[in-house]
N, C-alpha and C positions, 0 to 999 in steps of 0.2 A: 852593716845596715846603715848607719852612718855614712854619708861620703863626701868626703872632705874634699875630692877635688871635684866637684860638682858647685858651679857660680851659686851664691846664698840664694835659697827663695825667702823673698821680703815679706811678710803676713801680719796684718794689722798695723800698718802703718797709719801711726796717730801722730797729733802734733809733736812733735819732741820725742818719738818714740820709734825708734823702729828693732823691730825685732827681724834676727837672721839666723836661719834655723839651714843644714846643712845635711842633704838628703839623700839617696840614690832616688830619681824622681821616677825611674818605671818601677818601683819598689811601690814608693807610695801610689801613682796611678796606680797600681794592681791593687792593692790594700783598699784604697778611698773606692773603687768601684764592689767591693764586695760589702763595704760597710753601707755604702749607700743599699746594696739591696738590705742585709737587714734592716734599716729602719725602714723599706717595704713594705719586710714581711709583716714586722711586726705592728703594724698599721698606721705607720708615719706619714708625713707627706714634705719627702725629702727636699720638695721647693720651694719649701715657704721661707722666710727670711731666716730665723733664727738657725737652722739646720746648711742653709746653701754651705758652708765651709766644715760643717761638723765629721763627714765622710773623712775629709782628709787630717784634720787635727785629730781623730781617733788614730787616724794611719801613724802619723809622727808622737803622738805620745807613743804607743804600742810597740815603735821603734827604740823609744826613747830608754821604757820602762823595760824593755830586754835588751840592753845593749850591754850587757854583762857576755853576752855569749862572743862578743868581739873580741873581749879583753881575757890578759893572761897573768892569772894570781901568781902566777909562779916569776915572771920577769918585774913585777910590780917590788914583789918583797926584794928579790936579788939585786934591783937597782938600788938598795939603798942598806944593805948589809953590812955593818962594820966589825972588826975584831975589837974586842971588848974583854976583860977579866971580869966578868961579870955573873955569879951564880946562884941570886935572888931571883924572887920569883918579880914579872913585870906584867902589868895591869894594867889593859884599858876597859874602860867598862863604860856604862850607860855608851854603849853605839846608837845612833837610831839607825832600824831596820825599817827599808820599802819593800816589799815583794812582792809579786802575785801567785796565789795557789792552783795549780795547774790543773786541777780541779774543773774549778769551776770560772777560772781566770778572774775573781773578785780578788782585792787589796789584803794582803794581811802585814803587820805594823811592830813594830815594839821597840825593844830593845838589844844589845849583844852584848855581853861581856866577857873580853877574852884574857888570858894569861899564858905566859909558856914560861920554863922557866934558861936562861941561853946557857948553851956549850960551849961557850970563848966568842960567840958574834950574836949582836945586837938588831934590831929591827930600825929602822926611824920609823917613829909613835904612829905618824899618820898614815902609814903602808897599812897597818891593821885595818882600819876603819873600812879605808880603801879596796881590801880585799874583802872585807864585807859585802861591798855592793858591786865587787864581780859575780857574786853567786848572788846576791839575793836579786840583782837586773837580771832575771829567768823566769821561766815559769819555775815553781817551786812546791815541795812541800818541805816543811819546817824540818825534821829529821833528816833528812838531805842534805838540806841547807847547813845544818850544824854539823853533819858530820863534814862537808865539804870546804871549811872555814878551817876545822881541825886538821882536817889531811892538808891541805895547802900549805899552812903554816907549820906542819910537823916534816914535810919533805924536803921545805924550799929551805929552814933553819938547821934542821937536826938540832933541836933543841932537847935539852933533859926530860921536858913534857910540856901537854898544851891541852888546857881546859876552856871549853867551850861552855855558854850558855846562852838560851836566846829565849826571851821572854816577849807571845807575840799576841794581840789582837788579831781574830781572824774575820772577815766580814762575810765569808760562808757561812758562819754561824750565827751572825748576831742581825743580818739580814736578809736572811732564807735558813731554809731549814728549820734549826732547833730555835732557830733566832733568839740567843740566850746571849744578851748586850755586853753583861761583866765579868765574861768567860778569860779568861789567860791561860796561853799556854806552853809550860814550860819544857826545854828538850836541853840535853845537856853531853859533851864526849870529849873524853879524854884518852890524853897520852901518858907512857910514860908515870912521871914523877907523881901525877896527877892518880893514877888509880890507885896509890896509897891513899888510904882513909885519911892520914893526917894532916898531909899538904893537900889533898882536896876541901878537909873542911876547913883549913884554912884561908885557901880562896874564897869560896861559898861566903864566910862570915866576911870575909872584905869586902865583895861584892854586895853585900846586906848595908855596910855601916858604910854611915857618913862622916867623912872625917874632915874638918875644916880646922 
């Protein structure tokens, strides 16, 4: 979706400011021509100032916020795999989660916190996070998305186990629909070491406390 070897197109170019964004451009002409009919239909009037650029910045975000389906959670984690004696349980948590629900294509938001516990090789910290937002840059729903963080991370490690949580604001519901604002919702999957009771509520309770 992305394409890097396409010259940058330059957009809003302000004093001291230039942004360069990096496209396949008959991608976005196709995309910006179909956006522009919706605000058509929906009784826009796609040539008055405020809208003339809006067609194609929908295109490039839209690109932007599924560009998970480019990328591969599996060579993300492997680049950075090291052999470790290491058979504690390891913990990143509070992620922040972008996604969109496939649904009804509106925003849902939160949090991830993951754990796996390693088999003699370790992860670097920042692959987790990272592999977060190979799946949640998709169209989504939440139970998917958790299982698909889980399976990632339990194929590419072989780890003893791997606990998943994702606690997510959904904007299907709190701006259409039930429209119920202080809804959360929480999905959770584990591997492993993880579907013992005992190390699962021990992650649980670390994932609760704050420890400074």
């Amino acid at each position: 979706m992305l394409d890097k070897e396409n010259a940058p197109d330059r957009d809003d170019d302000i004093e001291g400011y230039t942004k360069i964004d990096r496209y396949n451009p008959d991608l976005i002409a196709n995309l910006s021509e179909s956006y522009l009919n919706v605000l058509k239909q929906i009784g826009e009037k796609p040539e008055r100032e405020g809208l003339l650029k809006t067609p194609e910045r929908i295109a490039k975000a839209l690109l932007y916020l599924t560009q998970g389906y480019d990328l591969d959670a599996a060579a993300i984690l492997k680049s950075a795999t090291f052999k470790e004696e290491y058979s504690q349980m390891v913990i990143v948590k509070d992620i922040e989660v972008y996604s969109m629900c496939e649904h009804h294509m509106l925003p849902f938001f939160g949090k991830a916190h993951i754990a796996y516990i390693p088999n003699g090789y370790v992860v670097g910290l920042s692959k987790i996070p990272r592999v977060v937002d190979v799946f949640a840059r998709r169209l989504q729903v939440q139970e998917r998305l958790t299982n698909e963080i889980r399976d990632s991370i339990h194929n590419a490690l072989q780890p003893l186990g791997v606990g998943v949580v994702l606690e997510c604001r959904h904007l299907c519901m709190s701006m259409r629909g039930v429209q119920k604002q202080n809804s959360v919702t929480t999905t959770s999957a584990f591997t492993g070491a993880f579907l013992s009771e005992k190390t699962r509520t021990e992650f649980l309770n670390l994932i609760s406390s704050n420890l400074s």
